[in-house]
BADREN-169641 format. One line per field, with one value per residue (C-alpha): residue in three letters; x, y, z. Coordinates in Angstrom, 3 decimals. Layout:
BEGIN
residuo [ala	...]
X [X	...]
Y [Y	...]
Z [Z	...]
! end
This chain:
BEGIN
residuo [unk	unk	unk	unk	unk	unk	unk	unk	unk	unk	unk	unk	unk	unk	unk	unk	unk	unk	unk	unk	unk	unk	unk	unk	unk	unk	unk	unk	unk	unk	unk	unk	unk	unk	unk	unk	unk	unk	unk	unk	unk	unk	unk	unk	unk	unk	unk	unk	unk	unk	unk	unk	unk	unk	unk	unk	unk	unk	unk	unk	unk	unk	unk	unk	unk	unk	unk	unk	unk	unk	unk	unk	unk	unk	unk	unk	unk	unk	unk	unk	unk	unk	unk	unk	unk	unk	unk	unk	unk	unk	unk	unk	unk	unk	unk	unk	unk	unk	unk	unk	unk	unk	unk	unk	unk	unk	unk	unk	unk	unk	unk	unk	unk	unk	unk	unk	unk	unk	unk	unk	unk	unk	unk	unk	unk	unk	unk	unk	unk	unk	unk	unk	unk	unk	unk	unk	unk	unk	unk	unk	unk	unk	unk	unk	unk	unk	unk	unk	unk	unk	unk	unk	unk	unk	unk	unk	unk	unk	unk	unk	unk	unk	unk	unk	unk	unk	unk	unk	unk	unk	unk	unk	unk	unk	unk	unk	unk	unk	unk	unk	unk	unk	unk	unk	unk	unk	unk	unk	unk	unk	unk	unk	unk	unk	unk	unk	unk	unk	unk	unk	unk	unk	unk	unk	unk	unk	unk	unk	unk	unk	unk	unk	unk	unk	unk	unk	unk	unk	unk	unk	unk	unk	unk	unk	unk	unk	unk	unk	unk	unk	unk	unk	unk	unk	unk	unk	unk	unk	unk	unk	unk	unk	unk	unk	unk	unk	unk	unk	unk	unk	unk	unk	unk	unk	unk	unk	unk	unk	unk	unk	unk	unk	unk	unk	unk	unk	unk	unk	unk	unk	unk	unk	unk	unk	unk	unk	unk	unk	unk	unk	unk	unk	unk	unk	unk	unk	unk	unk	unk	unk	unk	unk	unk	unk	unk	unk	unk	unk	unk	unk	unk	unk	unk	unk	unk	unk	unk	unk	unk	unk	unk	unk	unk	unk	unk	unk	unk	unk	unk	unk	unk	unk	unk	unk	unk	unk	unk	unk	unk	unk	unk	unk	unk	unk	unk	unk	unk	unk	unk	unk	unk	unk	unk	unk	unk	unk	unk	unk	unk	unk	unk	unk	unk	unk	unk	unk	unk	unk	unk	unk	unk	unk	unk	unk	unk	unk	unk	unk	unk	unk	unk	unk	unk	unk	unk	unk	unk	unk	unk	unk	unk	unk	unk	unk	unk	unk	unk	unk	unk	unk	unk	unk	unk	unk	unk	unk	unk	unk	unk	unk	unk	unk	unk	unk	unk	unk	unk	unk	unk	unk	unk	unk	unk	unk	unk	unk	unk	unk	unk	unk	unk	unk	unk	unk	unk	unk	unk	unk	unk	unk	unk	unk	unk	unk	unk	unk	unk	unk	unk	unk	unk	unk	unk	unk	unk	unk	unk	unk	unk	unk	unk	unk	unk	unk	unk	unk	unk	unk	unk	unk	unk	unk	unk	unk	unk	unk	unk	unk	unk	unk	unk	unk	unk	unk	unk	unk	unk	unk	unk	unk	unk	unk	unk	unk	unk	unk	unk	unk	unk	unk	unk	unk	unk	unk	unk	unk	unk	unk	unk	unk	unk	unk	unk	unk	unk	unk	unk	unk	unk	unk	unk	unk	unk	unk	unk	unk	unk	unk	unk	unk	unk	unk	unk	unk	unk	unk	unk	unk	unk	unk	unk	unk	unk	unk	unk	unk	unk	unk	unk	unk	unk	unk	unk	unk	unk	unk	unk	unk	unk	unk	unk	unk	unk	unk	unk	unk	unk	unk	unk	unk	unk	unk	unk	unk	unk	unk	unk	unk	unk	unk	unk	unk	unk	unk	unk	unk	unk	unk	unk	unk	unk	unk	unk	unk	unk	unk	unk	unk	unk	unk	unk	unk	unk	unk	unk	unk	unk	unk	unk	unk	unk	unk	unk	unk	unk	unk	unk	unk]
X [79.239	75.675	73.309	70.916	68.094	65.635	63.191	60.371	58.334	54.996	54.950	54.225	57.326	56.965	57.759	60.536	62.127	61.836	63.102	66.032	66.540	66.868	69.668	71.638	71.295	74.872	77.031	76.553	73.733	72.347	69.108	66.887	64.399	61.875	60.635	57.957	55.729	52.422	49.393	51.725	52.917	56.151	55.582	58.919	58.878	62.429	63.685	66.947	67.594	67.045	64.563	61.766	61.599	60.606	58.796	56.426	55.821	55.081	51.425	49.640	47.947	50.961	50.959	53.286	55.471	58.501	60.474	64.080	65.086	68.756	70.545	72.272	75.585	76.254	79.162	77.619	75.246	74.390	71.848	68.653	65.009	65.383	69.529	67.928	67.677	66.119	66.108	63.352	63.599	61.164	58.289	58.710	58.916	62.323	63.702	67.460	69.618	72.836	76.391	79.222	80.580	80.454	83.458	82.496	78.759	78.845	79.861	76.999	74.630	75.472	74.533	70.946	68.288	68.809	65.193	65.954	64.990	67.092	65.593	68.856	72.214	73.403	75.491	73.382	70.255	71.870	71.569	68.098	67.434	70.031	67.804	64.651	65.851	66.086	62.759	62.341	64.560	65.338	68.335	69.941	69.522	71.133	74.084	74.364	74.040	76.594	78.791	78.924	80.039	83.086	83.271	82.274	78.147	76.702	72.876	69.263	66.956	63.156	60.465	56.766	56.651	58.487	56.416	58.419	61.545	64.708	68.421	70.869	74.708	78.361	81.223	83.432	80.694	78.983	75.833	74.167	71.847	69.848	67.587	64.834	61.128	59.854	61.444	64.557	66.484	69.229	71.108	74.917	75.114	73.961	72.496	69.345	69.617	69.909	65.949	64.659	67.098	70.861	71.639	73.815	75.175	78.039	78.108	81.630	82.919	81.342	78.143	74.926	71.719	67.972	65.779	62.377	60.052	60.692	64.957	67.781	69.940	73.297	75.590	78.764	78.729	79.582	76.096	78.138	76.569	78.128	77.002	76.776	75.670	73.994	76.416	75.037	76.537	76.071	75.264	72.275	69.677	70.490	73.990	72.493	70.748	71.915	71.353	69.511	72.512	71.979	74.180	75.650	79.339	78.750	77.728	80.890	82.852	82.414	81.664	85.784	86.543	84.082	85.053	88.894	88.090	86.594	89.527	91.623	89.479	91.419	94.575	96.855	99.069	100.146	101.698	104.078	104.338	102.937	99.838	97.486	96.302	95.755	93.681	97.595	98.082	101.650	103.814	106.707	109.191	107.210	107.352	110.891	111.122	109.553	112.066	109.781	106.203	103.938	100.936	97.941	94.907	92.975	91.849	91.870	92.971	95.888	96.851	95.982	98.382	101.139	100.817	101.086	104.252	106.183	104.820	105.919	109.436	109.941	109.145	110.232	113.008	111.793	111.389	107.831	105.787	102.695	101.357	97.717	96.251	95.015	98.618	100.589	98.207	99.118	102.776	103.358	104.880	107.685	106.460	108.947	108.632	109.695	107.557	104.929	101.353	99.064	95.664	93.688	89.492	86.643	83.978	86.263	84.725	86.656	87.781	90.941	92.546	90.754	92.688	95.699	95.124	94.371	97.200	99.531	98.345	98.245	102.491	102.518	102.897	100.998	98.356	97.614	94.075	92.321	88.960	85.480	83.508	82.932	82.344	83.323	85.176	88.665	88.360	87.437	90.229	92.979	95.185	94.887	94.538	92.468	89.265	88.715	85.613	84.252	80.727	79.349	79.919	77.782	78.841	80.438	83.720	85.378	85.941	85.755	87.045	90.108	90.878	90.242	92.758	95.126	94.826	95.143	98.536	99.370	98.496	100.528	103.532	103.718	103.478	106.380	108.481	108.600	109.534	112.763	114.198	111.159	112.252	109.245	109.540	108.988	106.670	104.818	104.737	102.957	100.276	99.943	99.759	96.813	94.834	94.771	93.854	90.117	90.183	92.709	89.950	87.314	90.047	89.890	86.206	85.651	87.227	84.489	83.363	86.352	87.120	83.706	84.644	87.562	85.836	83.357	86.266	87.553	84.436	84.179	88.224	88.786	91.855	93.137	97.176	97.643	101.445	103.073	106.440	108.108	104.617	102.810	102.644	99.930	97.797	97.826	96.676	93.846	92.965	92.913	91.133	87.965	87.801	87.610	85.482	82.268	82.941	83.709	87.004	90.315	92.629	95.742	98.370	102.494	105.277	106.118	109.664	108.075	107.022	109.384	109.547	106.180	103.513	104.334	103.392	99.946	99.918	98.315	96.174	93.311	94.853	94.125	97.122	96.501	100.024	100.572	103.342	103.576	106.321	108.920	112.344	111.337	109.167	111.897	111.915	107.786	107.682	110.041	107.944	104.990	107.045	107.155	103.980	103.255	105.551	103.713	100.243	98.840	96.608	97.661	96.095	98.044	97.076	99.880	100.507	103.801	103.509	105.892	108.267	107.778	103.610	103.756	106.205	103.727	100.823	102.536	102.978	99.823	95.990	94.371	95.827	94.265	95.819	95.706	96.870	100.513	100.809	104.077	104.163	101.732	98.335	99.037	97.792	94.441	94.016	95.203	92.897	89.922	90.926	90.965	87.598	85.748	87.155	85.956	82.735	82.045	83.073	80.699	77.762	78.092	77.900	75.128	76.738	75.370	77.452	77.131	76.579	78.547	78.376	80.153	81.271	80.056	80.901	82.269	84.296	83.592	84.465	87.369]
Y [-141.658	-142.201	-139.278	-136.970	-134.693	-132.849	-130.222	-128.207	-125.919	-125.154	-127.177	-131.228	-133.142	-136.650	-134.731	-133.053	-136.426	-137.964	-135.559	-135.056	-138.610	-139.215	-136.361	-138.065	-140.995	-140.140	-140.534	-144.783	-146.168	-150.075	-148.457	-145.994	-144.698	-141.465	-140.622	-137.696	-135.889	-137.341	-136.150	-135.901	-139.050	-140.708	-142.626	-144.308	-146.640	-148.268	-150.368	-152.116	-151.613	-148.472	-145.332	-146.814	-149.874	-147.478	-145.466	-148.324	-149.084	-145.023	-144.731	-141.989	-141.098	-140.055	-136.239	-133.832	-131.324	-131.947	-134.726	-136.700	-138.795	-140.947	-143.104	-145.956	-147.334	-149.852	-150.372	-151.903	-154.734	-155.999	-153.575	-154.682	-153.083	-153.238	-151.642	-149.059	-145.359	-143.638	-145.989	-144.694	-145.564	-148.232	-145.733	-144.569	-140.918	-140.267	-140.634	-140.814	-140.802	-141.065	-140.565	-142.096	-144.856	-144.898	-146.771	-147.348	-148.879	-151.568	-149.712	-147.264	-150.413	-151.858	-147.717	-148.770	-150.730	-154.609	-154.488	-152.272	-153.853	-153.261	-153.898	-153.717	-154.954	-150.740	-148.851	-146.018	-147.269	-147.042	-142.429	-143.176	-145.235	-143.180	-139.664	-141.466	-141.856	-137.854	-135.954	-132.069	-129.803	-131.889	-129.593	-130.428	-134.528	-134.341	-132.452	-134.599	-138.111	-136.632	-135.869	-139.666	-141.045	-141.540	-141.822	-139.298	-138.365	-136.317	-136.279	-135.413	-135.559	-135.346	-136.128	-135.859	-134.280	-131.316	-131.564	-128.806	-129.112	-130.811	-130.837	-131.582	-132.175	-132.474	-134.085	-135.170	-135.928	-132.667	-131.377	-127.811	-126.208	-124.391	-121.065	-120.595	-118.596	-119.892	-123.149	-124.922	-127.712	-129.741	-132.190	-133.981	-132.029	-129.317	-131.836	-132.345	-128.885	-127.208	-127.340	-124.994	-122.891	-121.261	-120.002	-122.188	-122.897	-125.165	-126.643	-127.043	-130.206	-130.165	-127.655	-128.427	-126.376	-126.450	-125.847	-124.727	-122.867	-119.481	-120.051	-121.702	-121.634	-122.939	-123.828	-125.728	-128.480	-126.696	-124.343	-121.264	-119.619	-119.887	-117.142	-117.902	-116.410	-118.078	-117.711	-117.451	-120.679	-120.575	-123.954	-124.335	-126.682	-127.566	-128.489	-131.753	-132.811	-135.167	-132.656	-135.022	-137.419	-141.571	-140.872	-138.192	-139.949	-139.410	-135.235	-134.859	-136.283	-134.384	-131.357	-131.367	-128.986	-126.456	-127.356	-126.799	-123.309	-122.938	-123.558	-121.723	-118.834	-115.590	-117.613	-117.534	-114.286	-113.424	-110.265	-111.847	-115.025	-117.203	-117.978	-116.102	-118.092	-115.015	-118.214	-119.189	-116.777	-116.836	-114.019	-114.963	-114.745	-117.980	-119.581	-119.618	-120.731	-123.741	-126.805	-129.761	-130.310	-133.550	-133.833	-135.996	-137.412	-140.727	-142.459	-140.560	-137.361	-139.344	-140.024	-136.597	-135.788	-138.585	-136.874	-133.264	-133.926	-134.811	-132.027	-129.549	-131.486	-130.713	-126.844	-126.187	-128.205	-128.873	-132.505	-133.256	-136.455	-137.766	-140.439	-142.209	-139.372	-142.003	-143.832	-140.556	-139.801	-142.986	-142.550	-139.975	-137.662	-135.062	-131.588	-129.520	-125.776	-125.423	-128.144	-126.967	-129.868	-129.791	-131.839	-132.625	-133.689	-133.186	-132.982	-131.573	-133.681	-136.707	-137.771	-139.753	-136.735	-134.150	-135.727	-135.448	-131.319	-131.391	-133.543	-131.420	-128.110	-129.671	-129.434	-126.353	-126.804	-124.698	-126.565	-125.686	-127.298	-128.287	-128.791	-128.509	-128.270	-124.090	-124.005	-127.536	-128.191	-128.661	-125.934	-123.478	-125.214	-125.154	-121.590	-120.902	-123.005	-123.373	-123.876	-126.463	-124.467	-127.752	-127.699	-130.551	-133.896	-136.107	-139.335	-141.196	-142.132	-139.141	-137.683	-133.861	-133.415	-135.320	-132.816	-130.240	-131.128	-131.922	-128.562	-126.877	-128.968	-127.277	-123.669	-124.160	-125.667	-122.682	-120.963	-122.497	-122.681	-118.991	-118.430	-120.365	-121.303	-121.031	-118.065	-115.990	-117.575	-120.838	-119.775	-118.116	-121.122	-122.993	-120.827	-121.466	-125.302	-124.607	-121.702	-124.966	-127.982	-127.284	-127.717	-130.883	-132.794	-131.978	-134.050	-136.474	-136.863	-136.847	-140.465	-141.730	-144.192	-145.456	-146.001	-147.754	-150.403	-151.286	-151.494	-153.632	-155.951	-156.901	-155.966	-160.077	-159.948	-160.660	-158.759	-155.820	-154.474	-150.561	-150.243	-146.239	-144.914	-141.928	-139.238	-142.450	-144.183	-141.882	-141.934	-145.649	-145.797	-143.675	-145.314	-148.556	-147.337	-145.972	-149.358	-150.912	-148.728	-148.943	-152.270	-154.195	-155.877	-156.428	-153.790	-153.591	-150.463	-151.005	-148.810	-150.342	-151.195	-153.286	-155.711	-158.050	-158.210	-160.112	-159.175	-160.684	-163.896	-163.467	-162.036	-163.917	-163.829	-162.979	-160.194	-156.920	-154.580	-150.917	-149.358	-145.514	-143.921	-140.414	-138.525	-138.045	-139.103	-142.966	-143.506	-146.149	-147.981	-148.048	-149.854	-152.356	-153.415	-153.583	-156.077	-158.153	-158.075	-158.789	-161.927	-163.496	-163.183	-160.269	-157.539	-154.077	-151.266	-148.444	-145.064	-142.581	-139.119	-140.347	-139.175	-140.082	-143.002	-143.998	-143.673	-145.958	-148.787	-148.498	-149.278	-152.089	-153.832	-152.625	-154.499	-150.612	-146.950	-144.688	-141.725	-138.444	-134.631	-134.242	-131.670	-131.014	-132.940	-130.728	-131.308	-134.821	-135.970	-134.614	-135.366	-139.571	-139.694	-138.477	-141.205	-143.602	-142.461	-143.101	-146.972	-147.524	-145.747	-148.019	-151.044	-150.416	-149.620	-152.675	-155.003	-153.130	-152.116	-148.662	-146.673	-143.284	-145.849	-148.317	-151.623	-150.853	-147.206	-143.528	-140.561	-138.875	-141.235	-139.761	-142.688	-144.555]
Z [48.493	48.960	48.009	50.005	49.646	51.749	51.538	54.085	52.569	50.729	47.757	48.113	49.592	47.101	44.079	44.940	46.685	43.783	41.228	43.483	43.823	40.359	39.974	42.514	40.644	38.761	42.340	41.919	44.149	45.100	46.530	47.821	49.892	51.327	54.595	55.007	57.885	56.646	58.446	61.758	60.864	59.620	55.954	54.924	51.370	50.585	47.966	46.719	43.369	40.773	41.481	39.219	42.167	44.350	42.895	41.890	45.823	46.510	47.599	45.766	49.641	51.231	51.078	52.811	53.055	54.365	53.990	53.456	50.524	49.998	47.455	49.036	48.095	50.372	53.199	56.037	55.048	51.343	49.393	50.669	51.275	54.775	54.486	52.420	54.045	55.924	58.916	62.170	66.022	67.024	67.548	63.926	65.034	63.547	60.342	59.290	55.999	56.798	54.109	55.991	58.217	62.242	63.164	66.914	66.243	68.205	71.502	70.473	69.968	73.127	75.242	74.091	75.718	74.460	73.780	71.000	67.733	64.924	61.687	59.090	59.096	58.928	60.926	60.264	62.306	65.843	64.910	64.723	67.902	69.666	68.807	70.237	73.563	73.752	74.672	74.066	71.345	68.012	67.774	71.052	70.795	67.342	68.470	72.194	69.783	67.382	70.283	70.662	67.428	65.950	61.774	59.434	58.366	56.013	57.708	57.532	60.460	60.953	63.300	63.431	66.481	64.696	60.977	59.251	60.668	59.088	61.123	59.269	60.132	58.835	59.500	56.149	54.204	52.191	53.202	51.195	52.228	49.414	49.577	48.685	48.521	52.009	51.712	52.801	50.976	51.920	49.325	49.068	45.950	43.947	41.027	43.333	43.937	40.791	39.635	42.708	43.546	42.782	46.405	48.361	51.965	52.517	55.878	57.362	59.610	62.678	61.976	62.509	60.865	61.835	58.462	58.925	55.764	57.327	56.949	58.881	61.446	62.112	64.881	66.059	68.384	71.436	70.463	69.001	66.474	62.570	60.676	56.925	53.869	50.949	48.044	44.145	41.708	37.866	37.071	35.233	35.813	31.835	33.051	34.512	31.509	28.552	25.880	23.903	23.932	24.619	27.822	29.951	29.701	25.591	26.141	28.814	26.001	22.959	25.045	25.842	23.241	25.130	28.821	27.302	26.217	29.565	31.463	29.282	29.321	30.470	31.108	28.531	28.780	25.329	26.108	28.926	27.637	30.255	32.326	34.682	37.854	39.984	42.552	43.243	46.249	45.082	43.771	41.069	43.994	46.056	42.694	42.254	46.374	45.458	45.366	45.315	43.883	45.860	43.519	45.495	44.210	43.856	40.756	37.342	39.762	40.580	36.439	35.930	38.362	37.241	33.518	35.285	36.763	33.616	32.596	35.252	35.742	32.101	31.899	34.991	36.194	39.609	40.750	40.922	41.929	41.881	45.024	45.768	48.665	50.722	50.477	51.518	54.396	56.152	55.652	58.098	55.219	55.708	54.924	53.981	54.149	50.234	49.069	47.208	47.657	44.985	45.678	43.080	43.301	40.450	43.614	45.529	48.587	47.618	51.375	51.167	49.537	51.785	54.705	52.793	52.476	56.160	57.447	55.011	56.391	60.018	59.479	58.215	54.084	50.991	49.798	45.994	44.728	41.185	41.297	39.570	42.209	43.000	47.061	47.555	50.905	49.161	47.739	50.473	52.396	49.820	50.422	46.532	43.626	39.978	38.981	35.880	34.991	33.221	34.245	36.112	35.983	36.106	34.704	37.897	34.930	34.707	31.402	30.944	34.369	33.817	30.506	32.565	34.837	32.314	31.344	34.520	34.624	31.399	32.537	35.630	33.864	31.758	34.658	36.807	33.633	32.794	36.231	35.437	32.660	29.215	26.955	25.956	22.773	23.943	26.035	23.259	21.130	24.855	24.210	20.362	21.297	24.314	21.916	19.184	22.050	21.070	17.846	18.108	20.180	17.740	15.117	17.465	17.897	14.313	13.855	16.583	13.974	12.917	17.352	17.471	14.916	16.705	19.921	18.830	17.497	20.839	23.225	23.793	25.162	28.975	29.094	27.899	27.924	27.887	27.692	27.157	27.757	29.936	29.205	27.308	30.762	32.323	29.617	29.720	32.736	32.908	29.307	31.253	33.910	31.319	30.048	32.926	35.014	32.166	29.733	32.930	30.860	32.465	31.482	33.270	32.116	32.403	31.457	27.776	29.545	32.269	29.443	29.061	33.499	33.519	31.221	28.406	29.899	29.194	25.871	23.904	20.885	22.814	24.489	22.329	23.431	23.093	22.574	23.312	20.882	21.093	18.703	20.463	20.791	22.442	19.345	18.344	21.502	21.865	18.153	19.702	22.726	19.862	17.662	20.731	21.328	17.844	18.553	20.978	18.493	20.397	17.975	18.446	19.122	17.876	19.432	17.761	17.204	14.785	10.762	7.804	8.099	11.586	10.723	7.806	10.293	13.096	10.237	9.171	12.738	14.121	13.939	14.483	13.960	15.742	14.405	16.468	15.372	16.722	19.546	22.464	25.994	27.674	25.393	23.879	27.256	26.490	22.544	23.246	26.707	24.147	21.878	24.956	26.262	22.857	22.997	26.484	26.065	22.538	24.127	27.322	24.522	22.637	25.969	26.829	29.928	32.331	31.224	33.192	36.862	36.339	39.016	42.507	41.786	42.971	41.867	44.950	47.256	50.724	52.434	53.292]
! end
């Protein structure tokens, strides 16, 4: 969760820290820090806090050219200069940044000499006095102290007795290595990348590279040697900027009708009537094998997938569900031969549902992924699957990613349905509905101002109700999840059903209720749960797709309309969650709140 960057090379080391620092900055962090080989000497400045803290205590002597540099986002021990990465041995001859937890730290603590002095509260640390008490190849003591530790890492290594050397090392946590004219670069993620170079290295689990000017070399733990090849990615460094916008959450939002096309692009089969996903590794005959669907994920992966079943379930007839990754890893699942898993990550790195993939393919099932993420690890690990093609990410609330994946659903709905039982002309009619999703989230962005005012209405309230029915339930959710993840205000989401079991005790007037009422055949039944929230002196939120009679009842019972285009079961989910997005993002804005790192998040969960 925390991020890393590294470089050895010709050009000055500072610099390039820094500016990779600050790309990182998107993944959440409480604090940072930068070692480099100064004059055959280790310099480390940390700092708690933002990049500019740091950057104020940099001294302007400290020249070099090789160097490590991490954002901290704390697990062991409270954000802190002294918690802050990298962390050295006693001597200060080695340097450490560390992404991951080491779950048997204190039996590796008590292997040292009790003189040892440990200067943070860290897990991390005990890699760094651990490497010290290893003399000769840098290589070898990383991989014979890795040999001892049980957890996951993501880490970068240097020492002055080896001034333009790096190691760096993988297990669960990502680690790239990136190419380029007589210098080496290591980094979490391709945003610190991106600037210097477009030719990539993924390090597997359990790999371990030494980076030197002249190239790199990699190897397993038991010494073998992994031969990789540097592979080309697309992503511009102008894919990490704002675009002139205030905030990188406000570009990933009303850049959706874009990403959409994006993912659609090349996808939609007019002449057959269905969708191409040629990444499936499945011919029409597995597709009709399939009995069951499990779709995994964690957060707004695991809405996305919640809102993908009901969408599959409907086309295709096939019971589908949706479960929390890291819930279903700990449940000792069934796999069944004719169950078909679908995982689903933006980062593709997110660990809890990595596991999943891994414990699913451990008993022998077909692991399907969506992800963003081109060469992440659940994506080379997947045995087919789609690409959302959104670009990159980079606010840590996921917004462009989550339409993409809604959209991916939709493809592979489609998909699965014409396999069965959609006619061609249904099908065909599918396709009219994707071809116009575009141009329906442009509608949607073009009431921003009239979202805004409402958000500014209610961004004092404590608490917030999302309530939807059957497909309206999913998109409440993830709509409560925006708002809570940026404005910092209570939002809690219910089936509209579940009401009347509990909720409803705490309506009260100062409870703004957003209300999802899509129009369809519960339409009826959704006004009813607002007319009892109207009861109780809650304001309503309206968020509806309805028009004509039902329109003009919900504008009568309602505070706010939000009035969306109308569209079928498998794009509403992306036109309302635009809607949804706008409200949180306006109602973070006018508390002032940090909207693209919000408090106590990251943007990739590698951790438990």
């Amino acid at each position: 969760m925390c991020g890393i960057i590294a470089y050895t090379g010709k050009q000055q080391v500072m610099p390039i820290l820094l500016d990779g620092l600050k790309r990182l900055e998107y993944r959440g962090y409480d604090s940072t820090g930068i070692s480099i080989v100064s004059r055959k000497k280790i310099k480390t400045t940390k700092a708690a806090g933002k990049l500019n803290v740091l950057e104020s205590k940099l001294q302007s002597e400290i020249t070099g050219h090789c160097g490590i540099g991490h954002t901290r986002w704390a697990t062991h021990g409270a954000p802190t200069d002294d918690n802050a990465h990298p962390h050295t041995d006693t001597d200060n001859r080695i340097a450490v940044v560390h992404n991951g937890i080491i779950e048997n730290v204190d039996a590796l603590k008590a292997m040292l000499d009790p003189k040892c002095e440990f200067k943070s509260q860290t897990d991390s640390e005990v890699i760094a006095h651990l490497l010290a008490t290893h003399s000769g190849d840098l290589m070898t003591a990383v991989r014979d102290t890795l040999s001892l530790i049980v957890g996951t890492y993501g880490l970068a290594v240097i020492d002055q007795q080896n001034p333009d050397t790096i190691i760096i090392a993988r297990n669960g946590s990502p680690v790239i290595i990136g190419v380029g004219d007589n210098e080496m670069l290591a980094a979490s993620d391709m945003a610190a990348l991106s600037r210097y170079t477009n030719q990539v290295v993924h390090l597997d689990d359990g790999e371990i590279a030494k980076l030197t000017p002249n190239g790199f070399d990699v190897v397993t733990m038991d010494s073998t040697v992994a031969h990789k090849e540097a592979m080309t990615l697309n992503n511009t460094n102008a894919n990490y900027d704002r675009g002139g916008h205030p905030h990188y959450l406000y570009r990933e939002i009303i850049d959706q009708p874009d990403t959409v096309k994006q993912t659609l692009s090349g996808r939609l089969d007019e002449r057959f009537s269905t969708a191409r996903l040629g990444g499936l590794n499945l011919e029409a005959r597995d597709l009709i094998g399939v009995k069951r669907i499990i779709i995994l994920g964690c957060g707004s992966a695991y809405y996305a997938g919640l809102a993908g079943a009901s969408m599959i379930e409907s086309l295709a007839r096939i019971p589908v569900s949706a479960e929390p990754a890291a819930e279903f890893r700990y449940r000792n699942p069934v796999i069944e031969q004719d169950t078909l898993y679908i995982v689903v990550s933006q980062s593709g790195e997110t660990f809890d549902t990595l596991a999943s993939l891994r414990e699913v393919r451990r008993k022998g099932g077909f692991v399907l992924g969506i992800v963003n993420s081109v060469g992440s690890t659940i994506a080379r690990e997947v045995d087919g699957g789609i690409y959302m093609h959104a670009g990159p990410e980079v606010s840590v609330a996921s917004t462009k990613a989550y339409t993409g994946m809604l959209t991916a659903f939709s493809l592979l709905a489609l998909l699965l349905g014409r396999t069965r039982d959609v006619s061609p002309q249904q099908g065909n009619r599918i396709i009219s509905e994707l071809k116009e999703l575009p141009d329906k989230i442009s509608q949607v962005l073009a009431i921003e101002p009239e979202i805004a005012k409402i958000a500014s209405k209610y961004k004092h309230s404590q608490s917030a109700f999302y309530i939807g029915r059957t497909n309206g339930y999913p998109i409440a959710l993830e709509g409560a999840q925006k708002l809570k993840e940026i404005s910092y205000i209570h939002a809690e989401a219910y089936p509209a059903s579940e009401l009347k079991h509990g909720p409803l005790a705490l309506v009260t007037d100062q409870t703004p209720c957003v209300v999802i009422l899509p129009n369809d055949d519960l339409l009826p039944k959704t006004i009813s749960s607002m007319e009892e929230i109207k009861a109780r002196g809650g304001p309503v939120i309206a968020l509806t797709s309805a028009e004509g009679a039902p329109a003009d009842r919900i504008a009568k019972l309602a505070d706010h309309v939000i009035s969306v285009p109308d569209a079928n079961e498998l794009t509403l989910p992306a036109i309302m969650g635009v809607a949804l997005q706008l409200l949180a993002y306006h109602s973070a804005v006018s508390l002032g709140r940090d909207v693209d790192q919000p408090r106590n998040l990251a943007k990739s969960v590698t951790v438990e």
